[in-house]
mmCIF file as gemmi writes it, N, C-alpha and C atoms, coordinates in Angstrom:
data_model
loop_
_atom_site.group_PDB
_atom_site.id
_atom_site.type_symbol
_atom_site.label_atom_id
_atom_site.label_alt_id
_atom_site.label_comp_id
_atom_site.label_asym_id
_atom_site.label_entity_id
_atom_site.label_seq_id
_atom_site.pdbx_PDB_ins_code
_atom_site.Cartn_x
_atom_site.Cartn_y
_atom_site.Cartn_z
_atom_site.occupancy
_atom_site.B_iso_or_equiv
_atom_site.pdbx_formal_charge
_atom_site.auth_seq_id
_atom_site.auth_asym_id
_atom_site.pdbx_PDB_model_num
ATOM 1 N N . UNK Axp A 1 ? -8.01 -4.295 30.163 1 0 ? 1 A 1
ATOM 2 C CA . UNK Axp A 1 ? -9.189 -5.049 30.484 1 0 ? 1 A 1
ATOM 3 C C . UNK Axp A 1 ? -10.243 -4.806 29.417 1 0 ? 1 A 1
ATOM 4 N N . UNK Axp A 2 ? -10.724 -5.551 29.213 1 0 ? 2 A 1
ATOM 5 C CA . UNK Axp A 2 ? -12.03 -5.745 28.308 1 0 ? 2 A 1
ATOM 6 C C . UNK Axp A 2 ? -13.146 -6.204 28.765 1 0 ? 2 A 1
ATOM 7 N N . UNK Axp A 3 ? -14.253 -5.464 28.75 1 0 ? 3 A 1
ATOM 8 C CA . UNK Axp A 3 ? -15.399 -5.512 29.267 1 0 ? 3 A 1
ATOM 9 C C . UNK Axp A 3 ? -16.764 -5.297 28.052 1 0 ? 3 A 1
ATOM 10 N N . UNK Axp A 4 ? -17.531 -6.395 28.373 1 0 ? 4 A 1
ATOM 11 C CA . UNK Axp A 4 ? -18.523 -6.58 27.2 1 0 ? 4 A 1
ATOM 12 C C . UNK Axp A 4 ? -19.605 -6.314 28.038 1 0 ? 4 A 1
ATOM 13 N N . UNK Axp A 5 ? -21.099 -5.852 27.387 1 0 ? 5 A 1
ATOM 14 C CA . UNK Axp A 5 ? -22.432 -5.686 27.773 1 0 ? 5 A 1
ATOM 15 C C . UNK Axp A 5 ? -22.457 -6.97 27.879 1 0 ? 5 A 1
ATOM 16 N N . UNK Axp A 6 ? -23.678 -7.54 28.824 1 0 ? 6 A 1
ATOM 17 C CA . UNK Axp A 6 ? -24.311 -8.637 29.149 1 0 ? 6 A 1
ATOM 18 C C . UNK Axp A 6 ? -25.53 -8.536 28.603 1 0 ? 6 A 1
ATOM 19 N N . UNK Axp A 7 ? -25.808 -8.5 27.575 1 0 ? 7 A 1
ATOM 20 C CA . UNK Axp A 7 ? -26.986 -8.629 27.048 1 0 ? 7 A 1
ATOM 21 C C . UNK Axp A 7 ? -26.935 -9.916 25.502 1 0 ? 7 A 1
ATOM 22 N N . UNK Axp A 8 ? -27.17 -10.794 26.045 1 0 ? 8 A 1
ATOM 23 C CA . UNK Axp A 8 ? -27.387 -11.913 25.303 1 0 ? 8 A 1
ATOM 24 C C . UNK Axp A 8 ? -28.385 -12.442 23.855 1 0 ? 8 A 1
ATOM 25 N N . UNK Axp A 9 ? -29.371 -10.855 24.003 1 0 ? 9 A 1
ATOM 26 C CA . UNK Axp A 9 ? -29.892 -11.021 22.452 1 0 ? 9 A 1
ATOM 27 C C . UNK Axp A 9 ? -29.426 -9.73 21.768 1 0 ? 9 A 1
ATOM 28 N N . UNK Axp A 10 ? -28.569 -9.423 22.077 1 0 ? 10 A 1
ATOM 29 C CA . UNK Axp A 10 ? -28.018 -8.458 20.591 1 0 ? 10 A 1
ATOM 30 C C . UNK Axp A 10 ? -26.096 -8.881 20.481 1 0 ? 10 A 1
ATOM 31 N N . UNK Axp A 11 ? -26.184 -9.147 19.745 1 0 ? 11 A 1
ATOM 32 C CA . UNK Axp A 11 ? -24.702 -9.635 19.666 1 0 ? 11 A 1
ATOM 33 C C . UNK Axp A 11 ? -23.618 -8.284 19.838 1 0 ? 11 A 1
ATOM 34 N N . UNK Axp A 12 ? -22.404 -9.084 20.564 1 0 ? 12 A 1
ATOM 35 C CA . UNK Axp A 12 ? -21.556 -7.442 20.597 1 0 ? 12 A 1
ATOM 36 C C . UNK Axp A 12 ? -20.206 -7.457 19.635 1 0 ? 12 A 1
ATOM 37 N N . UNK Axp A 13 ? -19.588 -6.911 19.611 1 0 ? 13 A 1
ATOM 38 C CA . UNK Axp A 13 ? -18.173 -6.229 18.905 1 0 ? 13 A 1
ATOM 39 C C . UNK Axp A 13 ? -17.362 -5.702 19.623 1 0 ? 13 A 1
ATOM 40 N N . UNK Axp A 14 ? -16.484 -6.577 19.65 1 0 ? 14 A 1
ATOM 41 C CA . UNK Axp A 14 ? -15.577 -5.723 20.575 1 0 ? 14 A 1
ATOM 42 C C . UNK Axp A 14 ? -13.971 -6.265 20.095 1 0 ? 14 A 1
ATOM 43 N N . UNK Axp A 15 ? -13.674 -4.43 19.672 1 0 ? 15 A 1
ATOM 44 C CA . UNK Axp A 15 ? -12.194 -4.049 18.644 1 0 ? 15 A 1
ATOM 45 C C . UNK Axp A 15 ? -11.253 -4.017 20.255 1 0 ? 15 A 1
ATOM 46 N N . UNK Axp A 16 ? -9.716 -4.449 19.949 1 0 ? 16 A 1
ATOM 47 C CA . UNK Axp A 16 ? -8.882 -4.28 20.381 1 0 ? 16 A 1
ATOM 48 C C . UNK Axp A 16 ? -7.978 -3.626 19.571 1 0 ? 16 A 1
ATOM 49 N N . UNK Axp A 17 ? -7.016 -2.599 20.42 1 0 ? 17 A 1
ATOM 50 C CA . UNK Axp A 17 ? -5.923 -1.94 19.527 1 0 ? 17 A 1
ATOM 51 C C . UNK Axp A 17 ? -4.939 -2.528 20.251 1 0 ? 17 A 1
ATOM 52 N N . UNK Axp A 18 ? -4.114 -3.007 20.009 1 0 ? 18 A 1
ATOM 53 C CA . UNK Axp A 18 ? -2.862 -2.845 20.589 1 0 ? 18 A 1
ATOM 54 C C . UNK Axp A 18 ? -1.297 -2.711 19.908 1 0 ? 18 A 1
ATOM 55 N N . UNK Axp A 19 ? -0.372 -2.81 21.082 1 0 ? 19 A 1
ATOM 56 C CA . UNK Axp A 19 ? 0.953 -2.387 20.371 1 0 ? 19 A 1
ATOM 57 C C . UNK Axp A 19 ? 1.927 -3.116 20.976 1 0 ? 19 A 1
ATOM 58 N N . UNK Axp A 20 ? 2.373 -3.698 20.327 1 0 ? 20 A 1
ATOM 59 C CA . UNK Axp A 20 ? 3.564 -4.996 20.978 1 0 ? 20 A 1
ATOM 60 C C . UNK Axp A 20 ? 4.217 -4.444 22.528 1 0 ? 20 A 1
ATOM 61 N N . UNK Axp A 21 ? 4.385 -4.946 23.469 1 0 ? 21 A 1
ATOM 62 C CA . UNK Axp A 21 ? 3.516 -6.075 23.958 1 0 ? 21 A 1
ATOM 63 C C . UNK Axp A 21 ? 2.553 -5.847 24.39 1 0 ? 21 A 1
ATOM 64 N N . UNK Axp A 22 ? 1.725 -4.457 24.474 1 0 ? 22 A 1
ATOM 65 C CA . UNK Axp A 22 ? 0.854 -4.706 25.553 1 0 ? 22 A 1
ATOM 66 C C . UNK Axp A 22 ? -0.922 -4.016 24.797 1 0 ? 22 A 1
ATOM 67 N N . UNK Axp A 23 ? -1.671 -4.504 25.202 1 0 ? 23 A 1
ATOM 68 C CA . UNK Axp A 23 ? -3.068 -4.04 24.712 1 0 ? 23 A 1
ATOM 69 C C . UNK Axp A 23 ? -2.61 -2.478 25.461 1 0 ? 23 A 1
ATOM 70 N N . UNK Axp A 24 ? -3.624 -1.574 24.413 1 0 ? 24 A 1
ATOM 71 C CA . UNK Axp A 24 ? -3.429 0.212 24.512 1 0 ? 24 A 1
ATOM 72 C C . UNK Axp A 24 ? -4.806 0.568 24.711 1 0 ? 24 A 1
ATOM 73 N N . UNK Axp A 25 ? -5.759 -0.39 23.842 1 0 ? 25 A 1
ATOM 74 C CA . UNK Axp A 25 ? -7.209 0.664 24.3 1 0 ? 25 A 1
ATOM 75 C C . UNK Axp A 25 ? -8.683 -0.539 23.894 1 0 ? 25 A 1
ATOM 76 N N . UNK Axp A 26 ? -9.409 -0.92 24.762 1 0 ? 26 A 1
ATOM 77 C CA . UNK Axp A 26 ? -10.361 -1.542 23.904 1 0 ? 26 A 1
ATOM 78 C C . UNK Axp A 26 ? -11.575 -0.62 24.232 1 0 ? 26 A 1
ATOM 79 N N . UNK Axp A 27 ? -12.397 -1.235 23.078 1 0 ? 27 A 1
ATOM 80 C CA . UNK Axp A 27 ? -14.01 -0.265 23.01 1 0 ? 27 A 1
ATOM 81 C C . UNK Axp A 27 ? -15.12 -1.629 22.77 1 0 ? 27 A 1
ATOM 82 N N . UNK Axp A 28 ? -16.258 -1.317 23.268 1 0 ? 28 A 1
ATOM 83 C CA . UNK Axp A 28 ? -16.852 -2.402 22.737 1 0 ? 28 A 1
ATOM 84 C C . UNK Axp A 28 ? -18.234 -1.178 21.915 1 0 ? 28 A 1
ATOM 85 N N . UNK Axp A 29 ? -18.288 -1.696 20.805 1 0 ? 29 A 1
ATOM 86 C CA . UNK Axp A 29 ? -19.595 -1.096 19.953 1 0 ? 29 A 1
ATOM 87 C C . UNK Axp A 29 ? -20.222 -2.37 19.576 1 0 ? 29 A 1
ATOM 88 N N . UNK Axp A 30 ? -22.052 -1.736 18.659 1 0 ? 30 A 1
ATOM 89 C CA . UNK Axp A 30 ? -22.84 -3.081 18.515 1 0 ? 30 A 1
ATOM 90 C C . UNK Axp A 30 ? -22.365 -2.924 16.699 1 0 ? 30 A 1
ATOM 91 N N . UNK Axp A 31 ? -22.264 -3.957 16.084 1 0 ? 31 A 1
ATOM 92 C CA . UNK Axp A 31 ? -21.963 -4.089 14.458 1 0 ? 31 A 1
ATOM 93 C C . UNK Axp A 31 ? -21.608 -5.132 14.226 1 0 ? 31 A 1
ATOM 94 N N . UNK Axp A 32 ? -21.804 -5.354 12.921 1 0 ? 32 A 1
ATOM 95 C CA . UNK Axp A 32 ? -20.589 -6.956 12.573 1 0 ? 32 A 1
ATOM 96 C C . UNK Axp A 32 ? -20.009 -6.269 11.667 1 0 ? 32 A 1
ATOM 97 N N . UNK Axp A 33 ? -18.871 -7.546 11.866 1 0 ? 33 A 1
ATOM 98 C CA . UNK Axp A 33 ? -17.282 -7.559 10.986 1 0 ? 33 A 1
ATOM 99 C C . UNK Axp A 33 ? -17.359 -7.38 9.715 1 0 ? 33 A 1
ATOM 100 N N . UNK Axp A 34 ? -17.255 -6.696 9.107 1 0 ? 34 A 1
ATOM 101 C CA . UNK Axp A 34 ? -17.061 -6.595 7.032 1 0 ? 34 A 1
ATOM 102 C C . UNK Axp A 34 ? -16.416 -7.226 7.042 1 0 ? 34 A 1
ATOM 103 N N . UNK Axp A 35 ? -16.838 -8.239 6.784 1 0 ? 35 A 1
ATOM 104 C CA . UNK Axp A 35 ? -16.425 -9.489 6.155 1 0 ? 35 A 1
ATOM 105 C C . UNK Axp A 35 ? -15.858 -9.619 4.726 1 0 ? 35 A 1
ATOM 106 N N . UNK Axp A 36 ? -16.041 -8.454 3.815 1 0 ? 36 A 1
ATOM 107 C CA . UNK Axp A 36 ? -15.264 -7.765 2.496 1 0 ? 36 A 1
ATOM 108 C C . UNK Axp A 36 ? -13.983 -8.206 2.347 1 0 ? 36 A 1
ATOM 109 N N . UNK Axp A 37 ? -13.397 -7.754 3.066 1 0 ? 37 A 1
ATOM 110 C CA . UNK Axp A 37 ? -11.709 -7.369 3.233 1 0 ? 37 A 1
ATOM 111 C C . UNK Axp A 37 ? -11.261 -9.167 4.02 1 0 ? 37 A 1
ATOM 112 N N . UNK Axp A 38 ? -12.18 -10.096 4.117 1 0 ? 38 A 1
ATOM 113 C CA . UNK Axp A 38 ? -11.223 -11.08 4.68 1 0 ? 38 A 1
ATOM 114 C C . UNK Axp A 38 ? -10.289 -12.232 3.462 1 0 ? 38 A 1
ATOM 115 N N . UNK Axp A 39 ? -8.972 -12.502 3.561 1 0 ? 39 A 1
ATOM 116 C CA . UNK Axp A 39 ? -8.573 -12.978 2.879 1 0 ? 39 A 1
ATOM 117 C C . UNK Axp A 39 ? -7.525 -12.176 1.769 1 0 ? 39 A 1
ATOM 118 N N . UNK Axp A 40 ? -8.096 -10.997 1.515 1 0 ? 40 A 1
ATOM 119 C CA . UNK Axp A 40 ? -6.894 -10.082 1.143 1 0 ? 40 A 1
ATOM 120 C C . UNK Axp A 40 ? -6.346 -9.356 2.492 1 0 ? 40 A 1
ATOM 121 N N . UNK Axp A 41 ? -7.551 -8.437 2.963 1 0 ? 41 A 1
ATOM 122 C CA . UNK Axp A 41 ? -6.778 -7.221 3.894 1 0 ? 41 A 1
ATOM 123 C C . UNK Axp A 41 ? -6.458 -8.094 5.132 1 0 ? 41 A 1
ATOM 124 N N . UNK Axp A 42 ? -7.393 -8.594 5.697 1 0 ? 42 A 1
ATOM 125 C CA . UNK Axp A 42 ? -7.323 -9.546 7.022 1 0 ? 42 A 1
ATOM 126 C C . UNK Axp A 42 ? -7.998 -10.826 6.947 1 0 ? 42 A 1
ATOM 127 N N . UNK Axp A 43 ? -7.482 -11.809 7.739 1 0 ? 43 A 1
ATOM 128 C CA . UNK Axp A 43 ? -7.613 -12.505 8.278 1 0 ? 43 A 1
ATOM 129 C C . UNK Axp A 43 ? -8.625 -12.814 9.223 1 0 ? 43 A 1
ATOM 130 N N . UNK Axp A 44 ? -9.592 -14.089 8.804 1 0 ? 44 A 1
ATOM 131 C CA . UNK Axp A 44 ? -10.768 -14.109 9.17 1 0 ? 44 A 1
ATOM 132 C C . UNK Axp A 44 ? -11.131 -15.395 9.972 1 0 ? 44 A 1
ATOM 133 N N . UNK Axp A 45 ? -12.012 -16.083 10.453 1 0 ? 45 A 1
ATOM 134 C CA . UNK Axp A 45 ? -12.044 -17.244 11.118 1 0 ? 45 A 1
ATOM 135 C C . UNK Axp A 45 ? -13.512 -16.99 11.671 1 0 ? 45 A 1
ATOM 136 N N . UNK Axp A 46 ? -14.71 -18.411 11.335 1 0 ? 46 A 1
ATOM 137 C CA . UNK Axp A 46 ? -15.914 -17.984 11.985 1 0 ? 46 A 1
ATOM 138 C C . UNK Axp A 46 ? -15.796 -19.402 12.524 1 0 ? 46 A 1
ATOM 139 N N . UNK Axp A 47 ? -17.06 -19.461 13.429 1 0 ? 47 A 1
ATOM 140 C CA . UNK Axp A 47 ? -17.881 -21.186 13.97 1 0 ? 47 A 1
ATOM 141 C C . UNK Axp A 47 ? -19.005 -20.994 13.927 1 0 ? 47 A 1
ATOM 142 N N . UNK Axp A 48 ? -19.488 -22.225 13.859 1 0 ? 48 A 1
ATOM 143 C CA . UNK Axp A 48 ? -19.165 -23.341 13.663 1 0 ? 48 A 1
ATOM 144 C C . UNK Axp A 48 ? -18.935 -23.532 12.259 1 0 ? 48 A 1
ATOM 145 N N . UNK Axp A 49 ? -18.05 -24.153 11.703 1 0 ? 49 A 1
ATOM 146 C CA . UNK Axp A 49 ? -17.433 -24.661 10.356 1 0 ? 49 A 1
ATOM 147 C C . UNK Axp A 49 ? -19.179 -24.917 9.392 1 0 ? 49 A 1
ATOM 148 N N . UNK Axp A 50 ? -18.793 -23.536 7.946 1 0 ? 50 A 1
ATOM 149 C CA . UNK Axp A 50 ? -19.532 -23.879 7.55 1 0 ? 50 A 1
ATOM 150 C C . UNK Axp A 50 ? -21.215 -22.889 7.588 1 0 ? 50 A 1
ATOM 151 N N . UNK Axp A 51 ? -21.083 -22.076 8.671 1 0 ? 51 A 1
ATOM 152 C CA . UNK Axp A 51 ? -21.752 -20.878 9.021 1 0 ? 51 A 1
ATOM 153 C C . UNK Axp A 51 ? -21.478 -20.147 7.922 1 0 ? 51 A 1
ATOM 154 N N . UNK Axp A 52 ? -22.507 -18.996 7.556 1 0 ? 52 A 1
ATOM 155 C CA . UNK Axp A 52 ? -22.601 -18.207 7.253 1 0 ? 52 A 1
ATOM 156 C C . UNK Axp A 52 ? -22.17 -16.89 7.628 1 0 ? 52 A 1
ATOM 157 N N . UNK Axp A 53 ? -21.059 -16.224 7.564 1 0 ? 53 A 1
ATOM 158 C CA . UNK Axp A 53 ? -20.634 -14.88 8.626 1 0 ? 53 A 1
ATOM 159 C C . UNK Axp A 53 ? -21.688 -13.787 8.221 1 0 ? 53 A 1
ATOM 160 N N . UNK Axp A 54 ? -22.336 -13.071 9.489 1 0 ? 54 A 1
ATOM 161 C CA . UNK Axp A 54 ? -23.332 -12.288 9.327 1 0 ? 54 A 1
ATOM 162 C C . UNK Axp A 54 ? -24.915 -12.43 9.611 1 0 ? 54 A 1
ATOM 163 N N . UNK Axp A 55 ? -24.975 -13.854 8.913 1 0 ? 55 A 1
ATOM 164 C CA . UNK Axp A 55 ? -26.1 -14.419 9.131 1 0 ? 55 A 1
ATOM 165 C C . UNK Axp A 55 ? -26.277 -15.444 10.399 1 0 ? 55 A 1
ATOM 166 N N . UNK Axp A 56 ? -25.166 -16.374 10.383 1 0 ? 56 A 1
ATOM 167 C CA . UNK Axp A 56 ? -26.078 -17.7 11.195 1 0 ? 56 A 1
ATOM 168 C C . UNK Axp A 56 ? -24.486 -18.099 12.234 1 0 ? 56 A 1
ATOM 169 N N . UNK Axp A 57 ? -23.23 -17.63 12.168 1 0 ? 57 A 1
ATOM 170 C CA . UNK Axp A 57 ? -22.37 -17.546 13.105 1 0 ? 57 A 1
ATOM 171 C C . UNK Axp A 57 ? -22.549 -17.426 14.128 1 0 ? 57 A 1
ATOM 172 N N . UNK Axp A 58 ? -21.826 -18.737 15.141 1 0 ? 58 A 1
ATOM 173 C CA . UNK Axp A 58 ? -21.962 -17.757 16.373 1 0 ? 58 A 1
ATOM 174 C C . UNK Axp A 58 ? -20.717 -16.994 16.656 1 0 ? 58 A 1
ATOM 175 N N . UNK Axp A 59 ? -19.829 -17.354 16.364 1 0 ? 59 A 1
ATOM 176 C CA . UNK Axp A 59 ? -18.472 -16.687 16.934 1 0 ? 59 A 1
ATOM 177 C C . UNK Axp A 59 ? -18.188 -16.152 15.81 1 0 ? 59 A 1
ATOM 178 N N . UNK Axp A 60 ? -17.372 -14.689 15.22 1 0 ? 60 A 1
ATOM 179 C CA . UNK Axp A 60 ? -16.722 -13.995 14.348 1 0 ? 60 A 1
ATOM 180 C C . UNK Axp A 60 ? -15.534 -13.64 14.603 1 0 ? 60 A 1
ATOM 181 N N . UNK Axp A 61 ? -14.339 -13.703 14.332 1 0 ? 61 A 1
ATOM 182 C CA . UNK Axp A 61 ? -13.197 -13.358 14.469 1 0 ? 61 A 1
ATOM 183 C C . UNK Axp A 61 ? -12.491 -12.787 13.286 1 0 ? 61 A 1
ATOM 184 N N . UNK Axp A 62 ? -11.676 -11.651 13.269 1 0 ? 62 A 1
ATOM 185 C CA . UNK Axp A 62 ? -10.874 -10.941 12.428 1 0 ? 62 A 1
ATOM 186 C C . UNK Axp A 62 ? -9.462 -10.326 12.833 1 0 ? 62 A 1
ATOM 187 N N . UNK Axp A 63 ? -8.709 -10.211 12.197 1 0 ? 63 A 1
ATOM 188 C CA . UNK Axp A 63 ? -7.008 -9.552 12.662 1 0 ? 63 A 1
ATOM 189 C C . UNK Axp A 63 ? -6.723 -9.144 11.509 1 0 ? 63 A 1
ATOM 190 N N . UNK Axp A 64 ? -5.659 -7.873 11.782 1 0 ? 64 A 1
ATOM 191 C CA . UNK Axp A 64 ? -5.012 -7.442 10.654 1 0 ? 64 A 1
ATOM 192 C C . UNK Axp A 64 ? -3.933 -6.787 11.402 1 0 ? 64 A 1
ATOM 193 N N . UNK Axp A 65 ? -2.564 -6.695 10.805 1 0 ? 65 A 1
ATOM 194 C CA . UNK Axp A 65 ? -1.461 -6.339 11.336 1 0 ? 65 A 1
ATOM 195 C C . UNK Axp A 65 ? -1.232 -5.076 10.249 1 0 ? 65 A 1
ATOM 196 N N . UNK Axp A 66 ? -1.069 -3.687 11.07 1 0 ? 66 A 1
ATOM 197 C CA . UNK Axp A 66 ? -0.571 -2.883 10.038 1 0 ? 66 A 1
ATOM 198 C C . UNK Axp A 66 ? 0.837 -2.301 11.137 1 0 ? 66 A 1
ATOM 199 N N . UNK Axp A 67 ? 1.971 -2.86 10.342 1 0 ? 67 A 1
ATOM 200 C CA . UNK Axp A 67 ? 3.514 -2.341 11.188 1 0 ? 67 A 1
ATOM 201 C C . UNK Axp A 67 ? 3.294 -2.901 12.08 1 0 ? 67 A 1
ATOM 202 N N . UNK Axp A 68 ? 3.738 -2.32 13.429 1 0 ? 68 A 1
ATOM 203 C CA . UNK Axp A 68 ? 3.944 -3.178 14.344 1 0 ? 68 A 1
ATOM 204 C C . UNK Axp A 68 ? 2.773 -3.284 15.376 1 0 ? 68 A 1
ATOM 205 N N . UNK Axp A 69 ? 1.596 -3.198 14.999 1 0 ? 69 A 1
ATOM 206 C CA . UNK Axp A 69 ? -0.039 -3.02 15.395 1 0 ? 69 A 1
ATOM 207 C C . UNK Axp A 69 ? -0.561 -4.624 15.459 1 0 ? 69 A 1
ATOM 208 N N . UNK Axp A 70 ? -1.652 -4.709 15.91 1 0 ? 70 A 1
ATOM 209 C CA . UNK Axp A 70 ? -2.3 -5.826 15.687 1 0 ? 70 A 1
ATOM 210 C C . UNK Axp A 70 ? -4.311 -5.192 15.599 1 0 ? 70 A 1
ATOM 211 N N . UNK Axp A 71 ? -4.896 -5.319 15.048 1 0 ? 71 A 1
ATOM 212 C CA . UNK Axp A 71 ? -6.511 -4.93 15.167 1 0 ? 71 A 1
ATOM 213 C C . UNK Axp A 71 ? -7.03 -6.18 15.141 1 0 ? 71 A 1
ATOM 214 N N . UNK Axp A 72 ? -7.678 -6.37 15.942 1 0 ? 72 A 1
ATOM 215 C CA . UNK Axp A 72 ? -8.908 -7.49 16.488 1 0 ? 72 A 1
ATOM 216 C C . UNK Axp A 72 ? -10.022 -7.281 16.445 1 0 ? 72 A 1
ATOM 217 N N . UNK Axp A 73 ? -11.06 -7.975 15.513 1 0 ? 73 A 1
ATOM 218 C CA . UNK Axp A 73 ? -12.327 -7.53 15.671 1 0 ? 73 A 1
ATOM 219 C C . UNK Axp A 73 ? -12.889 -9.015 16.503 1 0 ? 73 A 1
ATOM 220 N N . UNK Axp A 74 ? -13.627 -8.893 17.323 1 0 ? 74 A 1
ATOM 221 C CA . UNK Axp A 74 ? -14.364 -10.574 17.815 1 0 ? 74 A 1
ATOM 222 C C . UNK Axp A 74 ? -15.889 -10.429 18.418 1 0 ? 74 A 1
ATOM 223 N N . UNK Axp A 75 ? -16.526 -10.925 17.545 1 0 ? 75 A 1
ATOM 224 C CA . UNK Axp A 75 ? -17.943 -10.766 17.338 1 0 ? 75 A 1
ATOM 225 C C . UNK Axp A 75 ? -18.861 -12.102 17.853 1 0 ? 75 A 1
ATOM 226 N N . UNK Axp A 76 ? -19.802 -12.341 18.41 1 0 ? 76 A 1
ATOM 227 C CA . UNK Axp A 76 ? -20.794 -13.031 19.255 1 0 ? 76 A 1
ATOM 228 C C . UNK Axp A 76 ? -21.881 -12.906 19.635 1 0 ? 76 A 1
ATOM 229 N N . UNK Axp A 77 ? -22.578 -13.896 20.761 1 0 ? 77 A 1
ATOM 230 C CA . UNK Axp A 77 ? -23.476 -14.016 21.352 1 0 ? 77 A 1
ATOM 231 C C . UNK Axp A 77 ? -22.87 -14.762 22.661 1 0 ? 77 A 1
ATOM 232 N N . UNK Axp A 78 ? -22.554 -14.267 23.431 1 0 ? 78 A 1
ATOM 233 C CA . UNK Axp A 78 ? -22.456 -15.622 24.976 1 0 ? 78 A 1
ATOM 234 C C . UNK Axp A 78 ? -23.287 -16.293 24.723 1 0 ? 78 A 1
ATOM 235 N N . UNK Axp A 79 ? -23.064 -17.623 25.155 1 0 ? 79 A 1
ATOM 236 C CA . UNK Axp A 79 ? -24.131 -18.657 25.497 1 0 ? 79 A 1
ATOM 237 C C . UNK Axp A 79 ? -24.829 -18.655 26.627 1 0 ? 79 A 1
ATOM 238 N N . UNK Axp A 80 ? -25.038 -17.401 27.478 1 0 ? 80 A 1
ATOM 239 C CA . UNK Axp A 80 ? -25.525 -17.668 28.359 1 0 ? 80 A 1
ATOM 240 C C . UNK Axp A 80 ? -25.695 -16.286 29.198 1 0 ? 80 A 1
ATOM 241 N N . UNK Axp A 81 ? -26.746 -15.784 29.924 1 0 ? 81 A 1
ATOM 242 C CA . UNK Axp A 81 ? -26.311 -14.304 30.573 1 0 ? 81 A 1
ATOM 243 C C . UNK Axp A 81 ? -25.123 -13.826 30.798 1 0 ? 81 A 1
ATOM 244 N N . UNK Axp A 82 ? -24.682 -14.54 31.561 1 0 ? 82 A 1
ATOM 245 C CA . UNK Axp A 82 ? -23.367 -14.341 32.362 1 0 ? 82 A 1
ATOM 246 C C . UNK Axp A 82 ? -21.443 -14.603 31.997 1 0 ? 82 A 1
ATOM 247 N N . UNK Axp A 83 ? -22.209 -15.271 30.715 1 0 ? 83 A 1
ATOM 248 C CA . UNK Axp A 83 ? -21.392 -16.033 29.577 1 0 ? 83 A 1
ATOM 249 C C . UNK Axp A 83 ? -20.37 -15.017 28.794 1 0 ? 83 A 1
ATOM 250 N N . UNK Axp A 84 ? -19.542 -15.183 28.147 1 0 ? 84 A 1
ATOM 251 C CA . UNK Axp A 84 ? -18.155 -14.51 27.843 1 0 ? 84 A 1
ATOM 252 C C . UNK Axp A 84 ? -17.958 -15.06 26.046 1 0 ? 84 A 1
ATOM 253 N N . UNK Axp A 85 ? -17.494 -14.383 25.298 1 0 ? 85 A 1
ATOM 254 C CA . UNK Axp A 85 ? -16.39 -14.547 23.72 1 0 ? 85 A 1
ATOM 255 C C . UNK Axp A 85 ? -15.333 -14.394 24.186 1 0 ? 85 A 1
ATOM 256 N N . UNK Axp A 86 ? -14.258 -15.05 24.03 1 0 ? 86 A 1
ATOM 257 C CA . UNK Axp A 86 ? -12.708 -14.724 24.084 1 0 ? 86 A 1
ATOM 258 C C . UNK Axp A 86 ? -12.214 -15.296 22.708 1 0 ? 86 A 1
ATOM 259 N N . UNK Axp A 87 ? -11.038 -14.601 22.601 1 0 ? 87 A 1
ATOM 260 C CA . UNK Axp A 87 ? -9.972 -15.231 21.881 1 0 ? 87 A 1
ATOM 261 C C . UNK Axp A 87 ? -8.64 -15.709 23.005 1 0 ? 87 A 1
ATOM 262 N N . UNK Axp A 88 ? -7.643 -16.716 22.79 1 0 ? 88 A 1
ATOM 263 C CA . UNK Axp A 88 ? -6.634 -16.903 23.345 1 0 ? 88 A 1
ATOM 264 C C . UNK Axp A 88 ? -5.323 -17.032 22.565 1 0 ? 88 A 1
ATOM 265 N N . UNK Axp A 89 ? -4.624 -16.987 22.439 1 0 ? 89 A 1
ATOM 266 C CA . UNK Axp A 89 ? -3.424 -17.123 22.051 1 0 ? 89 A 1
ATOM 267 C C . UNK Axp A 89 ? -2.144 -18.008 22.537 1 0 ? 89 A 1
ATOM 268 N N . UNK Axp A 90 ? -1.544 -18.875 21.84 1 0 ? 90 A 1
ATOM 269 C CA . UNK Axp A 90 ? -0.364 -19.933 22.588 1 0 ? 90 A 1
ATOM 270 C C . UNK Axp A 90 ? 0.743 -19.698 21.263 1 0 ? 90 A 1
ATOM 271 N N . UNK Axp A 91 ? 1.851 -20.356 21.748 1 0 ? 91 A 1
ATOM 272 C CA . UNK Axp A 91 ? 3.005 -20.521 21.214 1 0 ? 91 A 1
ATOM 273 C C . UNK Axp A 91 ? 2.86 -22.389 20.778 1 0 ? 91 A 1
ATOM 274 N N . UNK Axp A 92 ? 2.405 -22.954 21.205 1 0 ? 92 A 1
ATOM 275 C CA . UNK Axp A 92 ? 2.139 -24.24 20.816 1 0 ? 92 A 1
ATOM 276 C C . UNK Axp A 92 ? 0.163 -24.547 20.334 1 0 ? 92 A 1
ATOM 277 N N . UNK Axp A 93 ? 0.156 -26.374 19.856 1 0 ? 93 A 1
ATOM 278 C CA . UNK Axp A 93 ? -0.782 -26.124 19.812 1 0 ? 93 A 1
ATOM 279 C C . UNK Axp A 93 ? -2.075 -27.217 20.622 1 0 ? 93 A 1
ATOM 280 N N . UNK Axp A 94 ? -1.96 -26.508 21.708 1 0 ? 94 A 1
ATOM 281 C CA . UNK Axp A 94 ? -2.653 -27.066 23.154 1 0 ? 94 A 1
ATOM 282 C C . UNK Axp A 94 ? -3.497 -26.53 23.478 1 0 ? 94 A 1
ATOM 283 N N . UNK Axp A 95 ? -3.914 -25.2 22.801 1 0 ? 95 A 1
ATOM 284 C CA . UNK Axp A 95 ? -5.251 -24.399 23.028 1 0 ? 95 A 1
ATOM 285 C C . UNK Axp A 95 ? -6.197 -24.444 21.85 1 0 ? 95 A 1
């Protein structure tokens, strides 16, 4: 389970570890993504198309696979108090 602060003016961070198949440990800390390492070390993805990562993003996303690991970084603001960041994952492309 993953559980984020509800606090809607400081953006959160929240790393996943896991290990095929199953998530092992999440943490949520306040920071953004080093954005350095995207494109060589990991794999990066922001929104809205065209944002600035760091500055003017709302959503941040990062992965890196080391062996049979996966690290997730996913960075935000809910839109709303009560409001949620996810990532999802499919085998097709319907999500």
């Amino acid at each position: 389970m993953l559980v984020i602060e509800q606090n809607p003016s400081v953006p959160a961070k929240a790393l996943l570890y896991g290990r095929s198949p199953h998530v092992i440990l999440s943490q949520t800390v306040r920071a953004q993504i080093d954005i350095s390492p995207c494109g060589t070390m990991k794999g990066c993805l922001f929104a809205p198309p065209g944002c600035r990562p760091g500055q003017n993003c709302q959503i941040q996303f990062s992965y890196q696979v080391d062996g049979t690991s996966l690290a997730m970084e996913l960075a935000g603001t809910p839109p709303a108090a009560n409001g949620y960041i996810a990532v999802g994952f499919s085998k097709d492309d319907q999500m």
